[in-house]
N, C-alpha and C positions, 0 to 999 in steps of 0.2 A: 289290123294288129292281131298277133294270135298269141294267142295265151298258153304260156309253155306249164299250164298246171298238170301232173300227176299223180293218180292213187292210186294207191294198193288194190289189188283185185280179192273180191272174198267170192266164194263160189254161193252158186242159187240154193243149197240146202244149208248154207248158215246163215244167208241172209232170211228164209224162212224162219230159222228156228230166232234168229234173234228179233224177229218183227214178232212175235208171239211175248208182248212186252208187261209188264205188272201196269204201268200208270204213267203218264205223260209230266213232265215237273216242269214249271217252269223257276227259268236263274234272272237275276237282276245282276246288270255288269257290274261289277269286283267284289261279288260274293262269291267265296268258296265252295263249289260243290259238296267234296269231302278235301281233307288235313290228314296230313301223317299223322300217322295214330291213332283216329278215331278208327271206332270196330267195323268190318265192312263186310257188309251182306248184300249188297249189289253191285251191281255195271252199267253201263250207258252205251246210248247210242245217241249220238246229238244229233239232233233234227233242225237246230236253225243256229246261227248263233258262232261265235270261236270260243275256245276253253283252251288255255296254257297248263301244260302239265310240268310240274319243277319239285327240285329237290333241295332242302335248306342243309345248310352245311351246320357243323357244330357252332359256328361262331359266329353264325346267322348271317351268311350271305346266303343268295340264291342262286340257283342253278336254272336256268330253263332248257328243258328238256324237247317239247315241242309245242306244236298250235293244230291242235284239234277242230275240224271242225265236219260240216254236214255228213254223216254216214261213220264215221271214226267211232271205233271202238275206245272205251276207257271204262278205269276202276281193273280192268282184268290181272292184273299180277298178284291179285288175293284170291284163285281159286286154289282149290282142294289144300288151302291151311286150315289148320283147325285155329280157331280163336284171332280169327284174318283181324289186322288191321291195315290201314292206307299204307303205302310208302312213298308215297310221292303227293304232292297238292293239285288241286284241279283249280285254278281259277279261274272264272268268268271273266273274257274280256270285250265280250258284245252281249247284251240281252240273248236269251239264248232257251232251248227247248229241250231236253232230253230227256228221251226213254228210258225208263228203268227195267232191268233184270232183275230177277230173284236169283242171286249167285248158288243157292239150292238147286232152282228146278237148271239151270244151267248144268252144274254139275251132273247129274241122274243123265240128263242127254247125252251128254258126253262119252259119261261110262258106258254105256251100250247102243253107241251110234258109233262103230269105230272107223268106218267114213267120213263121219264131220268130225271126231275126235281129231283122225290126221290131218282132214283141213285147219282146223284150230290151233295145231302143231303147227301148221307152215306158216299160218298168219302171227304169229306170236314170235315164231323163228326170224322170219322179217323184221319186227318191232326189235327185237337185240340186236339183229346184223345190224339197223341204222346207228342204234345208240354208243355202240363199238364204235362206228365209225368216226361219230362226234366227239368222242372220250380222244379216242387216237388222233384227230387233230389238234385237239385241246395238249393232249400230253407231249407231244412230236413237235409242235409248232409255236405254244405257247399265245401268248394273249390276241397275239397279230395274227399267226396262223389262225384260232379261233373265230377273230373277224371275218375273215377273208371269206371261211370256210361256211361262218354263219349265211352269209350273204350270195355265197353260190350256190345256198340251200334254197335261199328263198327266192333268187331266179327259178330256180325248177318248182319250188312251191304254188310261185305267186307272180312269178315273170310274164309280164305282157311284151314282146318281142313285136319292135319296130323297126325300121329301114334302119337305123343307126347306132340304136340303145336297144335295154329291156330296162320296164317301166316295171318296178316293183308295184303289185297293187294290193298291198298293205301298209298298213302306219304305223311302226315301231319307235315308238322315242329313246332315246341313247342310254335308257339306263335298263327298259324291255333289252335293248341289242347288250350290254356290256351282261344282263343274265345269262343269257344264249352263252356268253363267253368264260364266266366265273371271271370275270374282271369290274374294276369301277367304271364307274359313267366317265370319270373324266379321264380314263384311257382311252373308251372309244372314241369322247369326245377330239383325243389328237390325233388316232389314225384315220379318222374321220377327216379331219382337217387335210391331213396329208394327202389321202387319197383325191380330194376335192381337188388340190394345188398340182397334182400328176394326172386330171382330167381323166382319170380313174372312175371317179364318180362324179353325177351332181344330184341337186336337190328340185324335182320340182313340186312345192308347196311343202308336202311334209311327207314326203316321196321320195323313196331312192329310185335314180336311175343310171344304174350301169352302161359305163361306156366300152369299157374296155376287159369284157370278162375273162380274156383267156391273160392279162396282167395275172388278177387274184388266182387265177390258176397253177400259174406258172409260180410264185412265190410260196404257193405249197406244194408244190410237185406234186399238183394234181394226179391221181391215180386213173382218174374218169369212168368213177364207178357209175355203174347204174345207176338212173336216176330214179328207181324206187327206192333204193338208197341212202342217195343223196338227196334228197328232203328236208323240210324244217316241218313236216307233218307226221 
């Protein structure tokens, strides 16, 4: 079996300067790291562990944004504001370890490393190109495009690719997937269903596995972007 997982590449002089860390924390699963709004003077680099990153709407649904985990930068869309606060939530969805930044001395590096400044520029640049991309399914496609789209994220995230399927090797329960989508559980609960009955997908244990990828492809006119792109990380 081979495992269709992809990351982002950071080069050897930021991974340097972000291993130069304040203190090691550790999370217990469904605790919050940081919440919108609270004031924010650090960032992370998780070291064990997954962290979902998501955005609450006004009328208090959720948005899930991504799944974070070993090496993944987070907390970063609060540098160089004065009076930073979160804008999106970090939660813990495995027991979990991460390094902390002082978003200070980060900063100071930054401003007079203009070599790792631009590398931080291109890794950041990455981080909006995916999100773009997610919003634009969500917007163009709507709640089914959203599914589909969720789900050929997480072949390239987390796809273990066999003779006949890919074996997602994470466990989302339908109301985790219906985040991902800005829709209820019990929408994904029917495309779910549907897809099941068009041998599209099946279940095994508490497992998606894809049978048929290039269906969800073709019902959103797949683009066939990059798969550092096309991620659910």
């Amino acid at each position: 079996m081979e495992k269709q997982l992809s990351k982002h590449s950071i080069s050897n002089d930021l991974k340097e300067l972000l291993s130069s860390v304040d203190h090691i924390q550790k999370m217990k699963k469904n605790r919050f790291l940081f919440q919108e709004g609270e004031d924010a003077d650090q960032m992370y680099i998780i070291q064990s562990g997954r962290i979902q990153i998501s955005k609450m709407s006004p009328d208090g649904r959720e948005l899930s944004l991504r799944i974070c985990q070993k090496g993944d930068i987070i907390g970063e869309l609060t540098l160089f504001t004065d009076d930073a606060t979160y804008l999106l939530n970090a939660k813990v969805m495995e027991d979990a370890e991460v390094a902390v930044i002082k978003k200070e001395n980060l900063e100071k590096e930054l401003l007079t490393n203009t070599e790792l400044a631009f590398e931080f520029m291109k890794w950041m640049s990455e981080h909006f190109r995916k999100t773009q991309t997610k919003f634009r399914d969500l917007v163009l496609h709507g709640k089914k495009g959203a599914l589909y789209s969720t789900i050929i994220r997480l072949t390239n995230s987390y796809g273990i690719k066999r003779a006949d399927d890919i074996f997602i090797d994470i466990v989302l329960t339908n109301q985790e997937l219906a985040n991902f989508c800005g829709t209820s559980r019990e929408s994904v609960n029917r495309l779910l269903s549907d897809l099941k009955k068009k041998e599209v997908l099946a279940m095994e244990n508490n497992n998606i596995v894809v049978k048929d990828l290039q269906y969800l492809k073709d019902e959103i006119n797949c683009e066939n972007c990059p798969i550092v792109l096309c991620s659910i990380d």
